[in-house]
N, C-alpha and C positions, 0 to 999 in steps of 0.2 A: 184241319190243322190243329194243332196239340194248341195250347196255354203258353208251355216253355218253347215252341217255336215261335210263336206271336211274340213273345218276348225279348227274344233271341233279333228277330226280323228290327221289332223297332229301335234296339240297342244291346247290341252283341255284346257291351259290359256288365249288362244287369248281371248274369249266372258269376260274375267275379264277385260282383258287390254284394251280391245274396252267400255265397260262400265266405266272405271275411265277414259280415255280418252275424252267421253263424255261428263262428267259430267265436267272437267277441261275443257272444251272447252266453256261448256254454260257459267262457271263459269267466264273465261279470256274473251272473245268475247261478250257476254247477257250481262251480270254483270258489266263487266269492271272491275276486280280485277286482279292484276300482277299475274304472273304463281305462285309466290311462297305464298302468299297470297291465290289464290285460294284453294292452297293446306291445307293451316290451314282453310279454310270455309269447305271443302272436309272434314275435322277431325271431325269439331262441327256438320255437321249435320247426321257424321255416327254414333254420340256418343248420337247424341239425340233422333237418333231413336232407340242405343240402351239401353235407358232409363226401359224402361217395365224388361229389364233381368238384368240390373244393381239393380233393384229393390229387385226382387227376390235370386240375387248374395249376396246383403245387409241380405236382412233374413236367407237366407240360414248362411250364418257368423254369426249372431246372434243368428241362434237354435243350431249350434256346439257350441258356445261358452257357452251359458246357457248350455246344455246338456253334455258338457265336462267331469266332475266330474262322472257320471253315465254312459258316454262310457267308461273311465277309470278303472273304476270297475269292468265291461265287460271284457277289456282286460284281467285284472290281475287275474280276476277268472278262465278265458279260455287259459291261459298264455301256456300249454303245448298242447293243440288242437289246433291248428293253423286255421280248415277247422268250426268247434264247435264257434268258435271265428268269425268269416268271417257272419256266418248262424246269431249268435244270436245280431252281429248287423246291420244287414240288415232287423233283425225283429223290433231292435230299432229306425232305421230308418223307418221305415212305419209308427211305431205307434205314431210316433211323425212328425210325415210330414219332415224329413229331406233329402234335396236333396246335399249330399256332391258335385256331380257335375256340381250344378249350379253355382258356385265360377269360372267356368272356361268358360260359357256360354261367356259371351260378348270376351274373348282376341280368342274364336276361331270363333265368328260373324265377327271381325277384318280380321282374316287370307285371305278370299279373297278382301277385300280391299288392304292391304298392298300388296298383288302377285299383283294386278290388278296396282296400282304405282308401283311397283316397274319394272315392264316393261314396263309401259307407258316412264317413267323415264331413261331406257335403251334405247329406238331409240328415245328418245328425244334430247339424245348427237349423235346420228348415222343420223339422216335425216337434211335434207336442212332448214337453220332458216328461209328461209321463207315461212313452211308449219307453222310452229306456230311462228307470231311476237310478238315482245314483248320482255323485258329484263329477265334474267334465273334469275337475282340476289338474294339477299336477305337484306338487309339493309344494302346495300354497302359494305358490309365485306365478303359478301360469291359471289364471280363473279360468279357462276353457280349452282342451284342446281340437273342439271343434271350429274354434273361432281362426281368424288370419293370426301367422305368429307375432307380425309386429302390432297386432292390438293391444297390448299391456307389454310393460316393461321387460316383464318375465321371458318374455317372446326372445326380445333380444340376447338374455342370459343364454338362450338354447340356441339362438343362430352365433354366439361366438362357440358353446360346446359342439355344436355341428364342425362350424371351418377348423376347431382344434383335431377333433377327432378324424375329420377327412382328409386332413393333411397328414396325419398319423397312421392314417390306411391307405393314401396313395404313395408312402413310404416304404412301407411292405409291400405293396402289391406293383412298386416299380424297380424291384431290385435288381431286374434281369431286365431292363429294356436301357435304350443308350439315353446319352445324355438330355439331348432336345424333349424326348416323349417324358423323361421322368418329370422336366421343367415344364410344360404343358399340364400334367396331371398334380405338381402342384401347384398350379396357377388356377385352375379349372374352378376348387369350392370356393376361393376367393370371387371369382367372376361372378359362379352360379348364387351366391347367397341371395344377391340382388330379385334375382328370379324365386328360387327357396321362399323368401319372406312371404309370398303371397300364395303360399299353401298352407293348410292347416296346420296347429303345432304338433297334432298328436302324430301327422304324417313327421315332421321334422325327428319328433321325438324316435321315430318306426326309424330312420335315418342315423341318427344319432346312435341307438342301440345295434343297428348293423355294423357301423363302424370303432362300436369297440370290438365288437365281436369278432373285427377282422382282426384288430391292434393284439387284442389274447391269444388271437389263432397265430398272426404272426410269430409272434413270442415265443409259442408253444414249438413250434414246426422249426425253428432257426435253434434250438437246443435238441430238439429229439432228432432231427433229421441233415445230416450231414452236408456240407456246402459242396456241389459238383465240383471236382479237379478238372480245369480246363486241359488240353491235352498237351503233351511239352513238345517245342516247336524245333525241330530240329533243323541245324544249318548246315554247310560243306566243310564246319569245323568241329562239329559234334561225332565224336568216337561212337560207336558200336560198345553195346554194353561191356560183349566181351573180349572187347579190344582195351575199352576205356579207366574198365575200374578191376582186371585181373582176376577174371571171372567171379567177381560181386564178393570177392572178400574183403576187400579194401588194397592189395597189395598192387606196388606199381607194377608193370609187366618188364620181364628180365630184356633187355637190347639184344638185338641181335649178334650171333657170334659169340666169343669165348667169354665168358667176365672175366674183366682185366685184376680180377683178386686170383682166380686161379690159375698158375702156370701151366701152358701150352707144357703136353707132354710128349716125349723122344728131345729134348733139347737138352743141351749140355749145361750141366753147374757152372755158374759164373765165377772164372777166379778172381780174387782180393790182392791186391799188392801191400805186404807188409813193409811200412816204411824204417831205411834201417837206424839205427841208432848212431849216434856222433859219434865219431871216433872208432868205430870199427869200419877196418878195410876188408 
């Protein structure tokens, strides 16, 4: 049996931690950027490679949100089949190319990035500083990013840019789902910080950088790329286009029968009675 299966066998995360490892290393040493720094180039270029499924994460949110109105209808017809309801839109789904799980594509692309720091980040405070030189800081306020974040002050400046920033990316990233989920998703980094604080800062910081990155892409994507027209709902009082607006010129459509401007023709001119004057018989 191989070295890297032995590895593998006694902790199937090492080949993560050895690859962000890596890449932190070319990035400090190659590059020349401070460990905490490297850590935010580490963010942009996971994020730009996952560009291609952020793409499709964006469509996918925009064929739920145009097709909203028409799953809803779904539901409330199949309201007491629960299994009837499940089948008939998963056939709305096909016929209309919708992938509700692609909304979730890129945060679980992340998932072995973030395992793969965050144990690089653990025997980063465990081994000898002069396996990696170089200062841990972070712009002078955070003396370690390998250390817990609420160990120094600085800690906590980055767990309030954390819950700003993630309440600013689950903004954007809840623009198409109802009411209850979006109130959930911003409730969620307020809860989680509690949990948050007792991971590394430089992981909070990997955190923090992903979610501005959504807040520009949002940005970007709500100017360059057109909001879906939900589809117009017709009722038993809505005209036919070309009934309704005069075949789409604007003009009203003429009544039925003669218009009462023009005289009905073979009818006879209508006589006038002239009234006679005083005094003549």
């Amino acid at each position: 049996m191989s070295h890297l299966a032995l590895i593998f066998i006694s902790n199937p995360l090492t080949p993560l931690e050895h690859a962000a490892r890596h890449v932190l290393n070319w990035l400090h040493f190659s590059v020349g950027l401070p460990w905490a720094w490297s850590i935010v180039a580490l963010t942009v270029m996971v994020r730009i490679l996952l560009v291609p499924l952020t793409v499709r994460q964006i469509h996918s949110m925009q064929n739920l949100q145009r097709f909203a109105p028409q799953m809803k209808e779904i539901q409330k017809k199949y309201k007491a089949d629960k299994q009837k309801q499940n089948q008939e839109l998963m056939k709305f789904y096909r016929e209309n190319n919708i992938n509700p799980a692609a909304s979730c594509l890129p945060m679980l692309a992340q998932l072995p990035v973030f395992l793969g720091l965050y144990y690089s980040l653990k025997h980063f405070s465990r081994e000898n500083p002069k396996l990696h030189p170089g200062s841990l800081s972070f712009l002078h306020f955070i003396p370690s990013i390998a250390a817990h974040t609420t160990t120094h002050w600085g800690g906590f400046v980055l767990l309030v840019v954390y819950v700003c920033s993630q309440l600013a990316s689950s903004y954007y990233m809840s623009a198409s789902v109802d009411k209850m989920q979006r109130t959930l998703l911003m409730v969620m980094p307020v809860v989680f910080v509690f949990f948050i604080a007792k991971f590394p800062a430089g992981l909070v910081l990997y955190w923090v950088t992903t979610n501005l990155w959504t807040v520009g892409q949002g940005l970007i994507t709500r100017r360059l790329i057109p909001k879906p027209q939900a589809p117009e709902k017709r009722t038993s009082r809505t005209l036919p286009q070309d009934e309704g607006d005069g075949g789409g010129n604007g003009a009203k459509p003429e009544p039925s029968g003669r218009p009462p401007t023009q005289p009905a023709r073979n009818q006879p001119p209508r006589k006038v009675r002239r009234k006679k004057k005083a005094g003549r018989r």
